[in-house]
C-alpha angles and dihedrals in degrees: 000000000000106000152042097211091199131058128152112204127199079269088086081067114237102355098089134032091215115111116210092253097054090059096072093043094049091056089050097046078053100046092245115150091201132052119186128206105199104160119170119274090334145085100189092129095049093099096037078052103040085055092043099049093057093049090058092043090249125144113230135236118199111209132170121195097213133197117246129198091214106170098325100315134091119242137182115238120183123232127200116179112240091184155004078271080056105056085049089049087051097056091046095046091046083046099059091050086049107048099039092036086219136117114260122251125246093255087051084056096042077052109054098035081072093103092008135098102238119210125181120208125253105183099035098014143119085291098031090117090045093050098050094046091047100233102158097187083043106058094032094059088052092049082050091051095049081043090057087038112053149042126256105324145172133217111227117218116208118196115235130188087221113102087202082062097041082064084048102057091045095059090039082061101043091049087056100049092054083056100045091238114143127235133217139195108248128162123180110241109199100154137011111251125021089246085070093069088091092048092047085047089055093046093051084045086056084048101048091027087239120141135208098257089070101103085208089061105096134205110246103229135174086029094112127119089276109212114232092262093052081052094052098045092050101035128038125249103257094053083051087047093049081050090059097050095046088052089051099051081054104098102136123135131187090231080111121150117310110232118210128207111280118277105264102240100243129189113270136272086028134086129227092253097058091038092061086046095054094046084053101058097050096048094056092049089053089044084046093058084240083297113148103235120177092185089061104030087054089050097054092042080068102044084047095043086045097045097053105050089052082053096234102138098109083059102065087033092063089033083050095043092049103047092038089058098039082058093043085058092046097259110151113231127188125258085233162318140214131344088319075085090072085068126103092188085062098050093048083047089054086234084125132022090216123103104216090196099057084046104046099242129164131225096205090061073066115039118007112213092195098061121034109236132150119264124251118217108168117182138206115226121188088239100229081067109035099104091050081067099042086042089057087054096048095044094046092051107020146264100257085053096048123065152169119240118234132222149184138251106210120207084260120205095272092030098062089036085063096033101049091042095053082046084051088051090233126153122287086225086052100048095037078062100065101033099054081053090068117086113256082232129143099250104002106149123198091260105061079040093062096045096050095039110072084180090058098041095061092034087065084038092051099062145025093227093061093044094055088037078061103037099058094035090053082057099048093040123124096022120133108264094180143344128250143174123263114255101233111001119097117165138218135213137179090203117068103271090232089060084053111042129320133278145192151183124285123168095316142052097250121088123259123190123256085211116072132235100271093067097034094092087049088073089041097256119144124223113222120195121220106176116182113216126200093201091064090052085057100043076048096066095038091064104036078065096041088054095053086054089049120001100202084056105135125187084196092059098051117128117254096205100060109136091207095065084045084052095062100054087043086062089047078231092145101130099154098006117123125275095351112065098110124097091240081062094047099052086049091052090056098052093055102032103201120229094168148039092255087060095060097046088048088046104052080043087050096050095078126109090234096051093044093101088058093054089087093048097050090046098054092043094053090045094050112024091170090065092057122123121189121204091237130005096239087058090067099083089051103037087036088093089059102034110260090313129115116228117134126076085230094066102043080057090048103047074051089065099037112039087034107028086239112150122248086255101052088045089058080060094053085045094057089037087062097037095050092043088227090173087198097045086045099057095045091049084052099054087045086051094049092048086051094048094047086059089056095060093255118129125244093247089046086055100042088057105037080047084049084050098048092044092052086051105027091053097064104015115119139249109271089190096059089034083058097053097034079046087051081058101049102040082055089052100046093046093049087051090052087042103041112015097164083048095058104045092050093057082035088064090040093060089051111045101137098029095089089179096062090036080056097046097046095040083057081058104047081055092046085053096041094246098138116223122197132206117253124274135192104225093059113016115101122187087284140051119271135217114224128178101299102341142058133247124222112228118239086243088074089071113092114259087013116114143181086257086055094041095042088054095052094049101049078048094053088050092069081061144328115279100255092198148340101281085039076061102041092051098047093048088044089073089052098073091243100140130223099269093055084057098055086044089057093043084057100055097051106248095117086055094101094077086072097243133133108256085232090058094048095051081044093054095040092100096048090048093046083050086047097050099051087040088058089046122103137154127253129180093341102319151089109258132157133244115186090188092072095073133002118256116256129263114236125238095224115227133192113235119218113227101227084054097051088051097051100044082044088055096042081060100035112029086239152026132271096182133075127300127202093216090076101059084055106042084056094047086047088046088224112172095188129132118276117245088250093056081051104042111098095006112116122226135033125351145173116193130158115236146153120245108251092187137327125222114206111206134176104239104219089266086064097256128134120245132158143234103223125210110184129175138193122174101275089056147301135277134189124221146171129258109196128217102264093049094036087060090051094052114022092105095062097024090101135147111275090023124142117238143179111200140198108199149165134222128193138215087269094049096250106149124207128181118234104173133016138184135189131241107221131173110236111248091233099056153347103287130100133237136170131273121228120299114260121210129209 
């Protein structure tokens, strides 16, 4: 036997523990020469095996188990492609599954088993039900049927311990062989040893939310990788042998046709070729004012020149044609993004806003002429607009030639830990503990977890339960859980996409790929970025109102040399401004204190974790100019911008060319080299390096330290091209905020409604800056927020479980004529379908405030309203209307309303609180300068803020200790924290709700906050004043 003809991979997502790459290997350790992939419904793991067979040395067999309608019922048949016809008849046909989400007909199947290997099913087949229940004539009228139906088959027997299933699968054979129907050996592998049944079990328990504990949730057995002598002793010889001869008439491989982008429509009688040059050069006429520039003109004859070789001009067609039309519509488009920046053919395209020439900006950072690779043009998209783009594009070349890119959620660290432990039935609180131990950090795996986290270490030490919760969850870890859609990447084809790899549905009508991003180029098929950015839809707004104050108004045409944007950044007062809203940002900003274009772009290169050790350096240079040193005379006029330091990839290729005599080509090479940290690459490019540097009359020990230099800074140093355009953003930003403050908060709100924390933090800022906000009302809010003389008004959609749909309602209702009162309102809305917990919602957050009555009152009178309203209502002419004259409206038992209670039900509907809060009158008596809660909050590290205690929650640690479970307010919202055990006992006597306290905390990367200090805010016995208790210590 050479073969095992099924195997279900991880790719049928959560029913096998095998992952694509073990299969082959499995086959080899076994002495098998084939290995078959045969998933359900789908092919994601094609390209992962295809890669995997030819590393062991293993010949490949593509299978798809496929769906039937077979008489009403579906029914698994199995797939093996015979060619080259039957791969593609593969993807279409698990495209078809995919995209319709329903089973395939029998003529589908007649179809696709043309240059396929066709099995039907035994054991969970067409006659499964008649088998089991022994029925003979049954089961042998459906194998005659299958027999009438379809093409050339075979019946796969599957082994079984049961004896009840040994009866069945002779009779299953017998039945064949009445019938002259062959019979192959065929057992479903579905994990690699028999010990991974339980694992498989607990992944189809995360699938189907089952745990252990459910007595009709089965173990999975006899599903393991079987050795050829397991398979002799289960299976005869002449169903091993059939196995044999259907392996060997497998020779199919996915070297199928490439496909290429579509083929931009140009005017006739011109190619593309000579249609992007002509575009060019009028573009660059039009950039260049008609002036008659050889610096530039020379520059755009070699992109071209460049461009076109490598045959790329479809590309910036289609690039050209999308964004032209997005900004014809008034989508707002950004002026850039990435190293496509460093092209001149793209700015006199209009592709990008950025002139590569004025900032020094290289092409080959871009597009390497020396080495063929695709282009990458990603574009910013203000988000509320992103689909239109990707619509027009769909719409100009086709549905069946655009699609998404799929890919895949893993059982992540945390993820598997939560998931394994619900399918274990173990406690929440159990399971909460191990999970929040493990870093909120992209790829972290349990493993690194346990070694950096001490706490976590003893907690899977301590008890049996933890260490089986890790040890399953270390095995399943890394599988694919779900698929998704990438956030940005479409793809284009000229070819039909079903010719090319399969597709299917997700989320959306439009098509996305089964295969993933990393093989996609493979097939020639481009990925284009449409990122939709929320900072652009703001900039957007800001815009479309600035234009209805002055029409000629241009962003473009800004002045980048405006000392009030600099300002600005100088102030680090960049809440809601591009890139550099985090406090980290902010701190940088201070340091530099831009006072030019040049400073921002440095700055947003600067704030990495890899570029943090060159921050010093760049502050004291710029501070002191007269103190730089440069590594060689002939690098100052390339490191002079950023002070002597070297932090851009750009420089690091230039002091190449310069320095070595290297082009700008081959030091793009040396720039990937670095980046990509290839050691042999790395030492041939050196000694190159050093050759070109001795030419230039530079010693060997000169150039062994300046190409040290460049590989300790070029490997990490940013992308200027992509720090110009992000710093464009962020300058526009900046200078809007400075211009047209109320402007820019209103569209501000706007980007936020649904994020309570941000619409806290910026409305802090609007009262720190005297723009007055005021709480939503219903008889003038809309869905978004409005600008008033002088102040801003909250949408109804800030309010939680309202949304634009809701607010959108109540306004169109308030258009037929304004609310009189609050029972007028509550009746109106009544007919509306907006329930009653939407309305108290609504009371809580203010925006019935305007009827003049207490909020108290208004929860009180709910009921009576809610029993007016359905009194006033009658039906007319089919529908639900309302009449007032029927019944007279209730009188209100007036209430007073109690101010902590107010707070507290305002900041359960907003996130926050609009009204006053007595912390502030403190804090200014106590003449206290710390962060607000809302500056702290989800922001790792170390932290002192001033607050009051909204309630504390003892609790007995499992030693036996006290600790407590902290809520604190100020006026911009509210945080909870831990007090451990050793503080807690220290202040459990004064920690008391409505106390004043200053903390020093902690949070961590999974915004868990524990106090570490706190002190106590106390009155002096001689007078009115405040000072502060002693200090306690965790």
């Amino acid at each position: 036997m050479t073969v095992h003809l099924f195997t279900r991979s991880c790719c049928t997502l959560l029913e096998s523990t095998l992952r694509v790459s073990e299969i082959p290997a499995l086959a080899k350790a076994e002495g098998y020469q084939y290995a078959a992939l045969t998933d359900h419904n789908v092919l994601f793991g094609f390209p992962a095996f295809s890669a995997a067979c030819a590393k062991e040395g293993i010949r490949p067999i593509y299978g798809l188990e496929a769906d039937t309608d077979y008489h009403g019922m579906t029914v698994p048949f199995l797939l093996l492609a015979e060619d080259r016809i039957g791969i593609h008849h593969l993807m279409e046909c698990s495209s078809q599954l995919m995209e319709t989400g329903k089973p395939i007909s029998i003529a589908d199947l007649n179809r696709y088993a043309e240059h396929n290997i066709l099995i039907a099913y035994g054991e969970g087949g067409a006659a499964d039900s008649e088998l089991i229940a022994g029925n003979r004539e049954g089961t042998l009228e459906i194998l005659k049927q299958m027999k009438a139906e379809l093409p050339e088959f075979d019946v796969a027997i599957s082994y079984q311990e049961s004896s009840l299933w040994k009866i069945k699968n002779e009779l299953l054979r017998e039945l064949c062989r009445s019938l002259s129907i062959r019979t192959v050996a065929m057992n479903k592998i579905f994990y690699a040893g028999e010990s991974d049944a339980q694992l498989c079990r607990i992944l189809k328990g995360i699938k189907e939310n089952r745990t252990i504990q459910d007595r009709s949730f089965p173990m999975i057995t006899g599903r393991s990788y079987l050795s050829r002598a397991q398979m002799e002793e289960r299976y005869p010889l002449e169903e091993l042998e059939r196995t044999d001869e259907l392996a060997s008439r497998c020779h199919a491989d996915l070297e199928l046709e490439k496909t290429s982008l579509p083929q931009f429509p140009v005017p006739e009688g011109v190619t593309s070729g000579q249609y992007l040059t002509q575009l060019c050069l009028a573009g660059l006429k039009k950039r260049l004012n008609g002036a008659e520039n050889k610096v530039y003109y020379d520059r755009l004859r070699y992109e071209l020149d460049v461009i076109l070789k490598m045959h790329f001009e479809d590309y910036f067609l289609i690039v050209w044609d999308f964004i032209r039309d997005a900004r014809k519509e008034g989508i707002f488009v950004g002026p850039g993004r990435g190293s496509a920046c460093g092209s001149l053919v793209a700015y006199s395209l209009g592709i990008t806003m950025i002139d590569p020439i004025r900032w020094n900006l290289l092409f080959e950072r871009f597009l390497n002429p020396d080495r063929v690779s695709m282009p990458d043009i990603d574009t910013d998209i203000q988000d509320n607009r992103r689909q239109d783009v990707i619509d027009y594009v769909r719409k100009k070349y086709g549905d069946d030639h655009i699609a998404n890119i799929v890919t895949f959620g893993t059982l992540g660290a945390k993820q598997v830990i939560r998931d394994v432990g619900k399918v274990l039935a173990m406690n929440q609180r159990d399971i909460d503990l191990v999970s929040r131990l493990i870093p909120n950090r992209p790829g972290i795996t349990l493993k690194q977890a346990l070694t950096e986290n001490n706490r976590l270490r003893e907690i899977v030490k301590a008890e049996e339960k933890y260490q089986n919760l890790f040890c399953i969850a270390a095995k399943l870890e890394g599988l694919p859980r779900h698929t998704s859609i990438h956030a940005a990447g479409i793809i284009m084809s000229s070819l039909p996409l079903n010719e090319v790899i399969p597709t299917m549905k997700v989320d959306s009508d439009m098509k996305t790929s089964q295969y993933d991003k990393d093989y996609l180029e493979a097939r020639g098929l481009i990925k284009m970025d449409f990122l939709g950015n929320r900072n652009l839809t703001t900039i957007q707004q800001i815009v479309k109102k600035v234009r209805e104050e002055d029409p000629s108004f241009s962003l473009n045409e800004i002045p980048l040399d405006d000392d009030r944007a600099y300002q600005v950044f100088r102030n680090a007062d960049t809440l809601g401004v591009f890139q550099v809203e985090s406090e980290g940002m902010k701190a940088l900003l201070r340091k530099i204190r831009p006072v030019r274009f040049e400073d921002i772009t440095a700055s947003l290169a600067l704030f990495r974790p890899a570029s943090k050790d060159s921050i010093p350096m760049y502050v004291e240079n710029r501070r002191n100019p007269e103190n730089i040193h440069y590594p060689a005379l002939e690098l100052e006029p390339i490191l002079k911008e950023t002070y002597g330091v070297m932090i851009y990839q750009e420089q690091a290729m230039l002091t190449a060319e310069v320095y070595a005599g290297f082009s700008l080509a081959r030091a793009d090479v040396l720039r990937k080299a670095m980046s990509k940290k290839k050691e042999s690459e790395l030492a041939a490019l050196k000694q190159e390096f050093i050759r070109g540097a001795k030419k230039k009359g530079h010693t060997e020990q000169e150039a062994e330290s300046l190409f040290a230099l460049i590989q300790k800074f070029g490997g990490y140093g940013f992308n200027k091209s992509h720090a110009v355009a992000y710093a464009l953003i962020a300058y526009q930003e900046a200078w809007l905020k400075a211009e047209y403050p109320l402007h820019f908060y209103c569209a501000l709100f706007d980007s936020v409604i649904g994020d309570s924390d941000k619409t806290a933090r910026y409305a802090d800022e609007c009262r720190r800056r005297n723009i007055q906000v005021e709480a939503p009302n219903v008889m003038y809010s809309n869905e978004t927020c409005r600008e008033l003389p002088g102040r801003l008004l909250f949408p109804l959609s800030i309010i939680k479980g309202i949304g634009r749909n809701t607010a959108r309602l109540i306004r169109e209702e308030r258009e037929k004529g304004q609310f009189e009162d609050f029972f007028d309102f509550i009746a109106r809305i009544s007919l509306l379908r907006i329930d009653r917990g939407s309305m108290e919602t609504m009371i809580d957050a203010g925006a019935l405030d305007c009827f003049g009555l207490s909020r108290t009152t208004m929860r009180t009178a709910l009921d009576d309203a809610l029993n007016y309203a359905e009194l006033v209502q009658v039906q007319k002419n089919g529908q639900m209307v309302l009449n007032m004259s029927l019944v007279s409206k209730p009188v209100p038992v007036r209430r007073k309303d109690v101010p902590e209670e107010i707070r507290e039900r305002e900041i359960s509907a907003l996130g926050f609180s609009l009204g006053p809060h007595p912390i502030v009158n403190v804090r200014k008596q106590a003449g206290i300068t710390l962060p607000s809660i809302i500056s702290v909050r989800g922001t790792p590290g170390e932290f002192d803020t001033f607050v009051q205690v909204a309630g504390v929650r003892p609790y007995r640690t499992r030693r036996g200790d006290m600790m407590a479970f902290l809520k604190v307010s100020d006026e911009t919202g509210e945080m909870d924290m831990a007090v451990m055990p050793r503080l807690y006992s220290k202040v459990q006597n004064q920690l008391a709700k409505g106390a004043y306290i200053l903390i020093h905390g902690k949070i961590a990367q999974d915004d868990s906050c524990i106090a570490e200090r706190i002190s106590f805010l106390q009155q002096k016995s001689s007078g009115g004043s405040l000072n502060y208790g002693k200090t306690t210590d965790r």
